[in-house]
DRENFI-897941 format. One record per residue (C-alpha): residue in three letters; residue number from 1; z, y, x. Coordinates in nm, 2 decimals. Each point is the difference from the previous one (the first is absolute). Example, Ala and Ser with C-alpha at 12.3 -4.5 7.8 and 13.67 -1.06 7.14 Angstrom:
% residues 2
<node><rest>ALA</rest><nr>1</nr><c3>0.78</c3><c2>-0.45</c2><c1>1.23</c1></node>
<node><rest>SER</rest><nr>2</nr><c3>-0.07</c3><c2>0.34</c2><c1>0.14</c1></node>
END
This chain:
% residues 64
<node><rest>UNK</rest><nr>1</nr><c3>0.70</c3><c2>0.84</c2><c1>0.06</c1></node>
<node><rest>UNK</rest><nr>2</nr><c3>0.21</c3><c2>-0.35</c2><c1>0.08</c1></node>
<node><rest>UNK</rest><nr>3</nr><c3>-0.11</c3><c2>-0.31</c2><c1>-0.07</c1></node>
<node><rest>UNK</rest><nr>4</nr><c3>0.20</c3><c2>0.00</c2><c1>-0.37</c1></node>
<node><rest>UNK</rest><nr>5</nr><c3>-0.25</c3><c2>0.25</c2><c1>-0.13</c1></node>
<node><rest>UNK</rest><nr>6</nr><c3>-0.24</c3><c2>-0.31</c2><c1>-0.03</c1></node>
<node><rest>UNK</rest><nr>7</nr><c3>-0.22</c3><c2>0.19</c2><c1>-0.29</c1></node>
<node><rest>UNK</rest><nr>8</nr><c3>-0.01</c3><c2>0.33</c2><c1>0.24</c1></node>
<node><rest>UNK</rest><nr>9</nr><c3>-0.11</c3><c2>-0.20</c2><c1>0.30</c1></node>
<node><rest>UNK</rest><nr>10</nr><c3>-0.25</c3><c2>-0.15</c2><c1>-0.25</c1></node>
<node><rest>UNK</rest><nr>11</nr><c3>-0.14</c3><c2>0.29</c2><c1>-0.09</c1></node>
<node><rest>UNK</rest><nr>12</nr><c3>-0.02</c3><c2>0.07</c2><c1>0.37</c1></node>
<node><rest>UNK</rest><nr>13</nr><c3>-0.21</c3><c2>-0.25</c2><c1>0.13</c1></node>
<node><rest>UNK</rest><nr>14</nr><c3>-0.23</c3><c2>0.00</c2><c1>-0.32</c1></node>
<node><rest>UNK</rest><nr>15</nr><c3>-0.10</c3><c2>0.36</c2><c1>0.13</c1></node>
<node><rest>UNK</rest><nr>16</nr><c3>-0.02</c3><c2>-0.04</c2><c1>0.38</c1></node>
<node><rest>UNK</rest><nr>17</nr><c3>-0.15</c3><c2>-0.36</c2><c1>-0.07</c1></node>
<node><rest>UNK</rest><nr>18</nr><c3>-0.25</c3><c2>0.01</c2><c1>-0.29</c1></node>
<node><rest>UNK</rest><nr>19</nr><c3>-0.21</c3><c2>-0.25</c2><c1>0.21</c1></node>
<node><rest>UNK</rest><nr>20</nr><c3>0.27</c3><c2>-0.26</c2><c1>0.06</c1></node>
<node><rest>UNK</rest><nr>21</nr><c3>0.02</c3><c2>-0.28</c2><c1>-0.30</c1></node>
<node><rest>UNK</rest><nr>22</nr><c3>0.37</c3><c2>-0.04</c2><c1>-0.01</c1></node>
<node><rest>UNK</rest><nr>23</nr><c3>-0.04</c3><c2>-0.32</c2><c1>-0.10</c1></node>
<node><rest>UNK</rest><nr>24</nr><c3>-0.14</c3><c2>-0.15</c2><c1>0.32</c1></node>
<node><rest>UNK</rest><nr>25</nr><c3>0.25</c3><c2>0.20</c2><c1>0.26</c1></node>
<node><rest>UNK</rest><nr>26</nr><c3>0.30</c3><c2>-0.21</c2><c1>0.20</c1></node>
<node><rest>UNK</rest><nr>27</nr><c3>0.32</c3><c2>0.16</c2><c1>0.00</c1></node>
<node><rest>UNK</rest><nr>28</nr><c3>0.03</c3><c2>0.08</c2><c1>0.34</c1></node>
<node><rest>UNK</rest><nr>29</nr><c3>-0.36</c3><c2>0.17</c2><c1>-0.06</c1></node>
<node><rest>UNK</rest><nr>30</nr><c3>0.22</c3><c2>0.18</c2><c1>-0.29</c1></node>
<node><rest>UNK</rest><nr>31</nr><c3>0.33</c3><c2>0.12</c2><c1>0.18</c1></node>
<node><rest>UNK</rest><nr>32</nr><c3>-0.24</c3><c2>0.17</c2><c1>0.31</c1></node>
<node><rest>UNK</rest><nr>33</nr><c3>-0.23</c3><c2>0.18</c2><c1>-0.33</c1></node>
<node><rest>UNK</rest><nr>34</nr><c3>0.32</c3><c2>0.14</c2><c1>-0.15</c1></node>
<node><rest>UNK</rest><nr>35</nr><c3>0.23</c3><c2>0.02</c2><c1>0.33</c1></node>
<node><rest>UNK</rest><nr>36</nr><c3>-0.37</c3><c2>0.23</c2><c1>0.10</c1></node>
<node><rest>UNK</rest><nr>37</nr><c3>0.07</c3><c2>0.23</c2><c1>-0.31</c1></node>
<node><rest>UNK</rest><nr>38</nr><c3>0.01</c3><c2>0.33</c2><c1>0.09</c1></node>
<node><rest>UNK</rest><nr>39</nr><c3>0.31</c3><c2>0.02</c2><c1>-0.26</c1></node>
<node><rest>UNK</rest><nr>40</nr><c3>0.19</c3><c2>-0.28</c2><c1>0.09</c1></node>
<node><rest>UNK</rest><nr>41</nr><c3>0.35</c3><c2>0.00</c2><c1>0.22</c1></node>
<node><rest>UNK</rest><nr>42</nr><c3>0.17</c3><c2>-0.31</c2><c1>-0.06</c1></node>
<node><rest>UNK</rest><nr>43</nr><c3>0.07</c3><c2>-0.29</c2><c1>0.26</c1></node>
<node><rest>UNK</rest><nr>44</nr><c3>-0.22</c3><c2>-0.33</c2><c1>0.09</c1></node>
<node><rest>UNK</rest><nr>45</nr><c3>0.30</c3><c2>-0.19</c2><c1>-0.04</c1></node>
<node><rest>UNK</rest><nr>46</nr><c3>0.11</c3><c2>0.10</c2><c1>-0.38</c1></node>
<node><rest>UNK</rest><nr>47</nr><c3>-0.31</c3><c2>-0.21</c2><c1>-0.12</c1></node>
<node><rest>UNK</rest><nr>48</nr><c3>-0.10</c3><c2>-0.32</c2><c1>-0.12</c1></node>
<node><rest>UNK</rest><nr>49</nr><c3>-0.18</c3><c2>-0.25</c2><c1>-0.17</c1></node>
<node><rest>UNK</rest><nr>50</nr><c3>0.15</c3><c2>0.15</c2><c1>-0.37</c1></node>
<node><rest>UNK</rest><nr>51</nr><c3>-0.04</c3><c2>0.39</c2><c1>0.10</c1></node>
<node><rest>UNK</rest><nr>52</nr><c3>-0.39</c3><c2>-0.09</c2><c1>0.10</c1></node>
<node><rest>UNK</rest><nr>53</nr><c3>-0.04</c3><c2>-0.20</c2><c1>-0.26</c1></node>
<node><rest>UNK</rest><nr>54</nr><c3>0.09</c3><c2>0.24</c2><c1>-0.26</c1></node>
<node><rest>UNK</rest><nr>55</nr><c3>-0.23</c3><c2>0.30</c2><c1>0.22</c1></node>
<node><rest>UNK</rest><nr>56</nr><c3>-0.31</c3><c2>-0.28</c2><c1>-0.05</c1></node>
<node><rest>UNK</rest><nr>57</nr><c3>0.04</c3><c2>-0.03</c2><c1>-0.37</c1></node>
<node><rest>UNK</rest><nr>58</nr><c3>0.07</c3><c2>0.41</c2><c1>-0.05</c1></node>
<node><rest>UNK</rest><nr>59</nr><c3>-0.34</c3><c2>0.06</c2><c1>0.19</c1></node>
<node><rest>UNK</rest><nr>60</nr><c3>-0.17</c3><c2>-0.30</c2><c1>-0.22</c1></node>
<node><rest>UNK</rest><nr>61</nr><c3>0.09</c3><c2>0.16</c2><c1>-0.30</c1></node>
<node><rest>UNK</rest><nr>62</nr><c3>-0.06</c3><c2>0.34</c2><c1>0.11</c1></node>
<node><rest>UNK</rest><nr>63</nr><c3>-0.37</c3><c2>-0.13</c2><c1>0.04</c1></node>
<node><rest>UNK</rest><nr>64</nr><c3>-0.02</c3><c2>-0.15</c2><c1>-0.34</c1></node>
END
């Protein structure tokens, strides 16, 4: 998984984190969750504010 699969991460951290309201984490909070998936093998640096953003609102949605 790389941070474009946004909707895959998503679906990720919904599993691993069905305590954590997605709408209360920080993105740095975020990029250690999904840099800590188990699936995941892309780079720190490739992020940012957009790629998180888009993670946050796949997860929200995925909890709706």
């Amino acid at each position: 998984m790389n941070w474009t699969d946004s909707l895959d991460i998503a679906i990720a951290l919904d599993e691993a984190h069905p305590d954590v309201n997605p709408l209360t984490i920080g993105f740095v909070d975020l990029m250690e969750m999904v840099m800590a998936l188990e699936e995941f093998e892309d780079d720190a640096e490739k992020t940012g504010e957009k790629i998180l953003e888009a993670i946050q609102m796949n997860w929200i949605e995925e909890r709706e």
